[in-house]
N, C-alpha and C positions, 0 to 999 in steps of 0.2 A: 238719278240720271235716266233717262228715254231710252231704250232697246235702239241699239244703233239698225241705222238702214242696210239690210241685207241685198242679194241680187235677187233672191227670192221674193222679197218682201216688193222691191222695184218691179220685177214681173208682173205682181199681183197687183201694186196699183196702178200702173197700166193697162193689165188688163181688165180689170171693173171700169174704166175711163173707155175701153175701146168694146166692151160688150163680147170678149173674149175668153178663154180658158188661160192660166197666165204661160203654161206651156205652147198655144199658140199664137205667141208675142212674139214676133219677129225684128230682134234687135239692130236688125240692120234697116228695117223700115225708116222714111223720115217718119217725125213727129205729127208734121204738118199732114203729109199726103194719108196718113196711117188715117187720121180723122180727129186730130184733137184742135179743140179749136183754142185761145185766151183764155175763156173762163176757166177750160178745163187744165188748165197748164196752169194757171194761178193755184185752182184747188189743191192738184198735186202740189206746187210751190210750197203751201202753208202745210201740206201733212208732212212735207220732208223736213219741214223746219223745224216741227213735231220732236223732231227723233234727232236736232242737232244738227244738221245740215243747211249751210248758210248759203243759199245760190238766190239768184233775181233770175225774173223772166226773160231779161237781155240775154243772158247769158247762156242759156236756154236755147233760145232764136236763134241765137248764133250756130246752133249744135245742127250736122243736118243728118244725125241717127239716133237711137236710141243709145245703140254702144255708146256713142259721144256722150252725152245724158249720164248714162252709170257712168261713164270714165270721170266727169265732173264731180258728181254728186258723193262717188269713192273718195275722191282725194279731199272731200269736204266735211268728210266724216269729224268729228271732234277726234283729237289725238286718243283720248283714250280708245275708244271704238277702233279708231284702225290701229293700236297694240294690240286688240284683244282680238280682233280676225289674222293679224301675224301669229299670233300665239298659236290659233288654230289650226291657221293651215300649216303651222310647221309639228302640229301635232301627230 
């Protein structure tokens, strides 16, 4: 099974997409205005699916932050993966 998608992990590939540091990745930014254009919203698309997470670029579009984005993409996680980030943070 793929290493489930982290908020870290989400930082980091936004910020290689936005030519950034992933700590100055402003989750409140839109997507759009921040500078990512289609392609690069597709590429991301396919690395998240990578790791088990089922989203389309509609759905995406639809989103106008980044928070929105993770708040998606978390709850998209395979069930295993978000058991074992519960597990964590109640560790």
């Amino acid at each position: 099974m793929p290493a489930p998608l982290t908020l870290d992990g989400f930082r980091a590939d936004l910020a290689e997409f936005l030519y950034q540091r992933p700590d100055e990745v402003d989750l409140e930014d839109s997507p759009l205005l921040a500078g990512l254009d289609s392609l690069r919203i597709v590429t991301l698309i396919e690395r998240w699916r990578e790791t088990g997470v089922e989203v389309n670029f509609v759905e995406l579009a639809e989103c106008t932050s980044f928070t929105q984005w993770w708040h998606l993409l978390s709850t998209r996680q395979p069930r295993q993966a978000r058991q074992e980030g519960a597990d964590r943070a109640g560790a």
